[in-house]
N, C-alpha and C positions, 0 to 999 in steps of 0.2 A: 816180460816186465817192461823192454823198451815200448814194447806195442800198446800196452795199456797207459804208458808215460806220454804217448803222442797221442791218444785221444783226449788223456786229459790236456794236456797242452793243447790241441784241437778244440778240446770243449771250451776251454776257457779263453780261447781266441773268440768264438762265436759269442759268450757271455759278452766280453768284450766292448766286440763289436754290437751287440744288441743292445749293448748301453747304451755306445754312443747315438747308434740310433734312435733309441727312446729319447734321452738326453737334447738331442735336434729337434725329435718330434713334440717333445714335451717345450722347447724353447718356441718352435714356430705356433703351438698352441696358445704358447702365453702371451707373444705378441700378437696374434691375432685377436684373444678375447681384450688385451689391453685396447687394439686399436676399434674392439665395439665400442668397449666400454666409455672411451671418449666420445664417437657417435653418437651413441643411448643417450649420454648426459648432455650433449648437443640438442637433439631431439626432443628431451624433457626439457631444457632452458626453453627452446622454442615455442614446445606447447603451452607451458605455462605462463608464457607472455602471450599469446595467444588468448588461452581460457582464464585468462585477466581480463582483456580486453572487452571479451566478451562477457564478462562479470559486470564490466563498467558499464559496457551499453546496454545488459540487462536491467541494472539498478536504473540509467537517467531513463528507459523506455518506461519500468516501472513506476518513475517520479510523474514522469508525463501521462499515462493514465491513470495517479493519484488525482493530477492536476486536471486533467480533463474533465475525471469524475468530480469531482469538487466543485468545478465551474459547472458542469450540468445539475449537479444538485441546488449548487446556489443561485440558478435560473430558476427553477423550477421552485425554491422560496421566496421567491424575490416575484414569481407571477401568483403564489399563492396571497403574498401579503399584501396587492394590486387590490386582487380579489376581496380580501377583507376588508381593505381600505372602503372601497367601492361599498360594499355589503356595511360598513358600518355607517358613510355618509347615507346611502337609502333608509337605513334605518332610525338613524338622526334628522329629517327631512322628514318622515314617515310619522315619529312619536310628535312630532314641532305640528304638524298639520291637526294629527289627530288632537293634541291637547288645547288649539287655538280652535277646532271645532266643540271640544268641552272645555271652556273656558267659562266655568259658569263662577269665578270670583266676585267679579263686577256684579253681575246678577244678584249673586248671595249678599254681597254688600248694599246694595241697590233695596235688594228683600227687606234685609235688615234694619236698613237705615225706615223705608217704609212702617215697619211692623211696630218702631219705635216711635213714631210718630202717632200712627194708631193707637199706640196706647198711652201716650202722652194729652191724645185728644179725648181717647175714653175718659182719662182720670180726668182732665179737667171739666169735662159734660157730666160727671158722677158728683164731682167733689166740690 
């Protein structure tokens, strides 16, 4: 009976100590994932002022070839409406020419006033 009293007493020396062993092992694990876990969030602050930054200088790159594009667009109306401008005086110089070549008012008044005559002098040779 004593022999089986000193094993258990033996055994439970070893429980014991295997506590306390877990008990240190389980204490140095905890302070070790403590001291990532400030790291980690160290790391995350960092990155995300980081991929801020680079948020910000995506949106002004973006802004600036909005604005680029914009400026090349409103070159490229601003020679088209040159072109119209041009295209519509040719064309106002064009119809002014052609209608001062038919300009047959004067003529037709000219006819008129003639033809009125003519018959002013028939009726009076008739009448």
């Amino acid at each position: 009976m004593e022999e089986s009293s000193l094993l258990k007493a033996a055994e439970l020396t070893r429980t014991v100590e295997s506590k306390g062993d877990l008990k240190e092992k389980s204490e140095k694990a905890r302070v070790r994932l403590e001291d990532q876990k400030v790291l980690l969030a160290r790391r995350k602050d960092l990155l995300r002022g980081v991929v801020s930054d680079k948020a910000l200088k995506n949106q002004a790159k973006k802004g600036q070839l909005q604005e680029n594009n914009l400026q090349i667009a409103l070159e490229k109306m601003e020679l088209k409406l040159k072109q119209l401008h041009s295209n519509i005086f040719s064309m106002t110089d064009f119809i002014r020419t052609k209608e001062s070549e038919t300009n047959y008012k004067t003529m037709a008044i000219a006819i008129s006033q003639f033809a009125d005559e003519l018959n002013t002098l028939v009726k009076t040779q008739t009448g």
